[in-house]
C-alpha positions in Angstrom: 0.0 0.0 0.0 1.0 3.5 -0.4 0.3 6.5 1.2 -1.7 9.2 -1.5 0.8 12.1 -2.4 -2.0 14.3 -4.1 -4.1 15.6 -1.6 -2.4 17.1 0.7 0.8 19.3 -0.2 2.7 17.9 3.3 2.3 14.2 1.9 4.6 11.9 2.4 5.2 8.9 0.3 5.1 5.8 1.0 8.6 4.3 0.7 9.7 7.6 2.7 7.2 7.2 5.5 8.4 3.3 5.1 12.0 4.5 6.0 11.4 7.1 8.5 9.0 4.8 10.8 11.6 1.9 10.3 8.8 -0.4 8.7 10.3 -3.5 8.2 12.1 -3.0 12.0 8.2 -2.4 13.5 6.6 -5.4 11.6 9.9 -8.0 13.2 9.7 -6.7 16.1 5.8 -6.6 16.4 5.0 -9.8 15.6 1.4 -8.7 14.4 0.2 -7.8 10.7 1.0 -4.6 10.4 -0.2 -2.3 6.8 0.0 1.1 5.4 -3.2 2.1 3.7 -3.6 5.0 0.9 -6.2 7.3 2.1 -7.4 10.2 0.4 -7.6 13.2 3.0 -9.6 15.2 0.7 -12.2 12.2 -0.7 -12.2 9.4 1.9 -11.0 7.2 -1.1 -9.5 4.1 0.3 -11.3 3.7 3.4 -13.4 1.2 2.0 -10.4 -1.2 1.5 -9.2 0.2 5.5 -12.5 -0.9 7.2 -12.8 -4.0 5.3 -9.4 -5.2 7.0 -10.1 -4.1 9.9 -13.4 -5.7 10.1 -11.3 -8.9 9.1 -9.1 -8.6 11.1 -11.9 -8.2 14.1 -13.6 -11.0 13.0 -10.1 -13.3 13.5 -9.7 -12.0 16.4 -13.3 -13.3 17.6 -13.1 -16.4 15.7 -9.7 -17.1 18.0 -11.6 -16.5 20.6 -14.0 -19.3 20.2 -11.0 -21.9 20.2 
């Protein structure tokens, strides 16, 4: 995923934002999924895909849960 570099003139992209949060370092270490989602700031565009992993990812969550 990347992070939208259109709508907002203070954007950052996303292998920048990849390199300044130490990505790759935060998803070893974490030990969870971890994603970078492109949201438009001025549209909303891409929060569709965003709540439909998160909802997934809720629903995993409960269905471990049940075990």
């Amino acid at each position: 995923m990347r992070i939208a570099t259109s709508d907002v003139g203070a954007s950052v992209g996303q292998y920048k934002l990849r390199r300044l949060l130490r990505f790759d370092d935060l998803v070893a270490a974490s030990g969870r999924e971890l994603k970078l989602f492109e949201v438009s700031a001025k549209t909303g565009a891409g929060l569709g895909e965003l709540e439909s992993w998160m909802r997934a990812t809720k629903a995993k969550r409960a269905n471990k849960g049940k075990k």
